[in-house]
NULO-524254 format. One line per 2 residues: number of its first residue (from 0); their letters; for each residue x, y, z of C-alpha. Coordinates in steps of 0.02 Angstrom, whole numbers, plus 32768, in hexadecimal, padded with zeros to 4 digits. Layout:
NULO-524254
NUM	a	X/Y/Z  ...
//
This chain:
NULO-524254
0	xx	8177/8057/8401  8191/7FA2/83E7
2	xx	80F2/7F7F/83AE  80FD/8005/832A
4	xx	81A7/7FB0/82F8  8157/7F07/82FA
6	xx	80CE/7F3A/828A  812E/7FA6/8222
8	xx	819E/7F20/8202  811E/7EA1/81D9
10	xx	80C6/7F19/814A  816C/7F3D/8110
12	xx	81A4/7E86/8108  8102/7E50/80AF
14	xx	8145/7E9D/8015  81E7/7E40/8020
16	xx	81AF/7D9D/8045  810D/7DAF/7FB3
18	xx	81B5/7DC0/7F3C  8212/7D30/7F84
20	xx	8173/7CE4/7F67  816D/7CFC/7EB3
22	xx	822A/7CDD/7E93  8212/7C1F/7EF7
24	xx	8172/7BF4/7EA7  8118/7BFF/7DFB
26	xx	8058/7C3F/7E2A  7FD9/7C55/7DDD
28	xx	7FA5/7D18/7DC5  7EFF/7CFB/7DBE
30	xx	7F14/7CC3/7E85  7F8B/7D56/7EA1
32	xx	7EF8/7DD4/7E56  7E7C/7D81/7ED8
34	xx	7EE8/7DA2/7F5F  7F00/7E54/7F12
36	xx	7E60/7E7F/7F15  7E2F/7E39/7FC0
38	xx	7EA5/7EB3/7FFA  7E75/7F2B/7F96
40	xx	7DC7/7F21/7FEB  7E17/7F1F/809E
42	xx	7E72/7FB8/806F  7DD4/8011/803B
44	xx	7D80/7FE7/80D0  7E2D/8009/814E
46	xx	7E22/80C8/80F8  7D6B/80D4/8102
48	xx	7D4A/8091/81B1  7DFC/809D/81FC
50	xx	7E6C/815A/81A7  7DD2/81AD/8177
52	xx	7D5E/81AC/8208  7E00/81BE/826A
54	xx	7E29/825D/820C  7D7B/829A/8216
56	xx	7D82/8298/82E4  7E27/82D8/82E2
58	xx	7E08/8371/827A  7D5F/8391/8233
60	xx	7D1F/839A/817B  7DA5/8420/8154
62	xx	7E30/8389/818B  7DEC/8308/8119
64	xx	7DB1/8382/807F  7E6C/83CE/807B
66	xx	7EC5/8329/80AD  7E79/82C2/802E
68	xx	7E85/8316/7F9E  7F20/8341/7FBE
70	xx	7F59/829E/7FDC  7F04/825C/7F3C
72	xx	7F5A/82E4/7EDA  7FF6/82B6/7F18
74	xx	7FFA/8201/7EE6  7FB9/8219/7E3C
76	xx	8028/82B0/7E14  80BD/824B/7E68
78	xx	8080/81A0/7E0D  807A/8206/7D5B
80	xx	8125/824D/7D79  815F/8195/7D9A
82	xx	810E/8154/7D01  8172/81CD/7C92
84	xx	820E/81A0/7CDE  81E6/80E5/7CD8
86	xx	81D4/80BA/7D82  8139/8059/7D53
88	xx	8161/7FDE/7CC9  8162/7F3F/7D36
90	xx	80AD/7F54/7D62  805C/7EE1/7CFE
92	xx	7FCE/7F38/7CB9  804E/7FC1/7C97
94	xx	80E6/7F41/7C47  8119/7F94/7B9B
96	xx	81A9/7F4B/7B3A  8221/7EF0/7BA9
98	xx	82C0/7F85/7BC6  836E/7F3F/7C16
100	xx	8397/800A/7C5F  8322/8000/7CE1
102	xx	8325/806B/7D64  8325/8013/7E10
104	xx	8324/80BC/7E81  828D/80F5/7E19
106	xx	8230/804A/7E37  825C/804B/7EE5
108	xx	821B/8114/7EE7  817E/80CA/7E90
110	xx	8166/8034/7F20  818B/80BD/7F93
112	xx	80EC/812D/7F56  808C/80B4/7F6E
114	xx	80B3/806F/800A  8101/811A/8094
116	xx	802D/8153/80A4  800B/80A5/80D8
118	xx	80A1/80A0/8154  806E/8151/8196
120	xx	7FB2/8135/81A2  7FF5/808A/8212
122	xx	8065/80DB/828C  7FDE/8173/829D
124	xx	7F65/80D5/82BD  7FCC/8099/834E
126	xx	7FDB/8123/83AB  7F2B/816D/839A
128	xx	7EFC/80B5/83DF  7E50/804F/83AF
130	xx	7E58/7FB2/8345  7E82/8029/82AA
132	xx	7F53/7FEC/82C7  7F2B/7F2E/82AA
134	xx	7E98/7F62/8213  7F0F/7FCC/81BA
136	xx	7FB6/7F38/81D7  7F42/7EAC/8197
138	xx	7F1A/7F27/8109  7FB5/7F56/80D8
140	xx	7FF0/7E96/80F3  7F64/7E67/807A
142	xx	7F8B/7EDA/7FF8  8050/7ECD/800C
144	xx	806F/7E1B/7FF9  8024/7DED/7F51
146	xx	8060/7EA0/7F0C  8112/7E64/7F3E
148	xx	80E0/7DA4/7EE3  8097/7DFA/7E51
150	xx	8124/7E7D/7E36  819E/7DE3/7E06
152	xx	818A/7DE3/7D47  818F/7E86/7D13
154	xx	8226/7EB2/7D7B  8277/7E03/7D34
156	xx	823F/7E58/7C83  827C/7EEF/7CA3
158	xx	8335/7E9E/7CCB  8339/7E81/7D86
160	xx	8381/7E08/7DD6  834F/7DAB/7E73
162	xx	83D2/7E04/7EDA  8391/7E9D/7E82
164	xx	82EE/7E6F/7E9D  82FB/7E3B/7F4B
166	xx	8388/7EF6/7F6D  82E0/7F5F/7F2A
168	xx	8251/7F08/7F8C  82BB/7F05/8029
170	xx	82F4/7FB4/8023  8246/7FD1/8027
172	xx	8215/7F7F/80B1  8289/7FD5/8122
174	xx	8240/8070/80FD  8193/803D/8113
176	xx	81C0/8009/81C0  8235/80B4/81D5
178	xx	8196/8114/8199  8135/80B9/8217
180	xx	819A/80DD/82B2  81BC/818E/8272
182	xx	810E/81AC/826B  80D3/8167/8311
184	xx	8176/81A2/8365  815C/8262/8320
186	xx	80AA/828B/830A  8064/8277/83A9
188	xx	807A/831F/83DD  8031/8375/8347
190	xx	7F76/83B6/835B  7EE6/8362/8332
192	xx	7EBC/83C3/8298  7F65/8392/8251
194	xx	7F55/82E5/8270  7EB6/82E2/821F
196	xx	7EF8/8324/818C  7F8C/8297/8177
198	xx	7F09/820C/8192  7E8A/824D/8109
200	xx	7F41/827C/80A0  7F7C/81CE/80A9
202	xx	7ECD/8195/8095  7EA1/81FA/7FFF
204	xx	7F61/819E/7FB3  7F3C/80F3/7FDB
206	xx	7E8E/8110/7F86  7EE8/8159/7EDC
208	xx	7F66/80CD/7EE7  7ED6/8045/7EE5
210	xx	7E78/8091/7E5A  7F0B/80AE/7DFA
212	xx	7F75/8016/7E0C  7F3C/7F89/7E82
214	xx	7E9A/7F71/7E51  7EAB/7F86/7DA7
216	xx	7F3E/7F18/7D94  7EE0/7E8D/7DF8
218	xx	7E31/7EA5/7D88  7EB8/7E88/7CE6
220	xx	7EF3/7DCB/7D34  7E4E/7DA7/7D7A
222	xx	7DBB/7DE1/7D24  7D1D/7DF8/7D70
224	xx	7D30/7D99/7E14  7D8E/7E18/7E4A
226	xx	7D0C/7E75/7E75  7CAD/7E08/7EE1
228	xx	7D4C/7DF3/7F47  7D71/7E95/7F63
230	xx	7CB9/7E9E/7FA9  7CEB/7E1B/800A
232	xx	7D8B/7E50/805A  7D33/7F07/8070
234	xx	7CA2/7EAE/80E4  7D31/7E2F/8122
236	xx	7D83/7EC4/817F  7CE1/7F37/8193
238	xx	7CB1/7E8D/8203  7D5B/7E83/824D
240	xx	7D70/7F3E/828B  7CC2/7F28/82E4
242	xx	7CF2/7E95/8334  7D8F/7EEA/8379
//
């Protein structure tokens, strides 16, 4: 239990401090994309190596066929439903005209999409044991932290303040670490099959959520070296979870 609080905490937190980041200091988003997209190449591997071959010994092809696609329909049905109701508008390869009615519950229900598969897939991680728990934190921690720094000027355009700023990312947090106990608190009773199926789910949404927003919003600040460093951080944690 308290290392699943611990860790939650610390993904959660990564988001909060990444904005505090960007409020404090001016940087440049070219370095924020490379960060981005190191991450983005841990997560890959974290879902490949870590949820998905997880899921698959859990519960079979039929776990990760169902769970997947399921969980990649989700996001991008959920995303799409955000993006009509403007909870998207402060990512910056989605900024449109600057709007001062903002919606900071959307926003936060946007962050949120994004972020409750990771928190599951972690505290499913800690209790099914292995080296996937610390893969999928420094993952998560990778990915969080320059999505928080980056986030900073489109919410600032969209008419948040810091205190608003700081209100939305923190709320968030606390979820991501209440989704993380929650999940390795109350699922360790469920059968195999099922847990299978809510590894390749949040697997399948964290997949959708790169493709759809981190990766390309990191490819728009840095160009091509992105992709090189997402290679990178991919056989960074490939390396890393054999090691472990």
């Amino acid at each position: 239990m308290v290392q699943a609080i611990i860790f939650g905490a610390v993904s959660g937190l990564s988001l909060l401090f990444g904005a505090a980041t960007g409020l404090i200091f001016k940087l440049n988003q070219k370095v924020i994309a490379r960060f981005m997209a190191f991450g983005a190449g841990v997560l890959v591997c974290a879902l490949t190596f870590g949820l998905m071959e997880e899921a698959f010994g859990h519960g079979g092809f039929d776990a990760i066929i169902i769970g997947f696609l399921l969980g990649g329909i989700v996001f991008i049905l959920g995303d799409y439903v955000l993006h009509l109701k403007g909870g998207r508008r402060h990512k910056r390869h989605q900024l449109v005209e600057a709007r001062k009615d903002s919606n900071g519950k959307v926003i936060t229900m946007g962050a949120l999409l994004d972020g409750i598969p990771e928190s599951v897939a972690l505290g499913i991680a800690l209790f099914t044991g292995g080296g996937t728990g610390i893969l999928m934190l420094v993952a998560i921690v990778l990915s969080n932290f320059p999505e928080g720094i980056s986030s900073v000027d489109g919410l600032k355009k969209e008419g948040f303040t810091s205190a608003g700023i700081y209100k939305i990312w923190g709320v968030v947090a606390l979820l991501a670490l209440i989704f993380t106990v929650l999940s390795f608190v109350f699922l360790h009773d469920i059968t195999p099959n099922t847990i299978g199926i809510i590894e390749a789910f949040a697997a399948g949404a964290i997949l959708a959520m790169l493709a759809d927003s981190m990766m390309p919003e990191a490819f728009d600040d840095g160009g091509f070296s992105i992709g090189i460093l997402t290679v990178l951080g991919f056989l960074t944690a490939f390396i890393v979870s054999k090691l472990s």
